[in-house]
N, C-alpha and C positions, 0 to 999 in steps of 0.2 A: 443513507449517505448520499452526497450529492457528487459525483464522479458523474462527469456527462459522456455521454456515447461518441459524442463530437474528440472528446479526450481521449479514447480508447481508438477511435478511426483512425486518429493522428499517432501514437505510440504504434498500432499494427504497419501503419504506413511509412513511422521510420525505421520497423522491424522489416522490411521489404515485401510487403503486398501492393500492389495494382491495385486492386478491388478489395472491399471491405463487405461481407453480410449484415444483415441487422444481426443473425443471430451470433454470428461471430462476435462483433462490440459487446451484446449483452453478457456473453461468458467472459468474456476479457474483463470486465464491470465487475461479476461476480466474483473472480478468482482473484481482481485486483484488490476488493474491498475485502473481503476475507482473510487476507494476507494481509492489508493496511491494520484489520483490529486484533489479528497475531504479534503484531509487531506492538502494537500500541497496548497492548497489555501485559506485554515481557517488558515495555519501557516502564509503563506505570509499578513493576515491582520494583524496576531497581532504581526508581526515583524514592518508594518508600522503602527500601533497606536504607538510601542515602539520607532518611529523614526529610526530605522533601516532600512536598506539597506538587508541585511543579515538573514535570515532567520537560527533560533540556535534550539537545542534540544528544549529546554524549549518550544519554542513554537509549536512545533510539540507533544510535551506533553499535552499541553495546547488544543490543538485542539482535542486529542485522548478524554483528559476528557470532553470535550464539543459535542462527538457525541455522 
């Protein structure tokens, strides 16, 4: 997955740190991406319960209020 560290420096830093570690960024990467293909695979069922092909907001919603 391509989530960049530069992206993770910037979310810790409007979660209120001063300073950011390398190894900080990389777990924040890990646990983001993790959680990105949690969410994207509860989406992709309820886009095939809907007969779809296509994976839409809605179920990517649907998935957020279901974890």
């Amino acid at each position: 997955m391509s989530v960049s560290l530069a992206a993770m420096e910037e979310l810790l830093r409007r979660g209120g740190a001063e300073r950011v570690s390398e190894d900080a960024k990389i777990a924040l990467k890990k646990a983001v991406e993790d959680y990105a293909i949690k969410i994207g695979g509860s989406a992709s069922k309820y886009a095939r319960h809907a007969r779809r092909k296509t994976v839409k907001s809605q179920d990517i919603e649907l998935a957020l209020q279901k974890q």
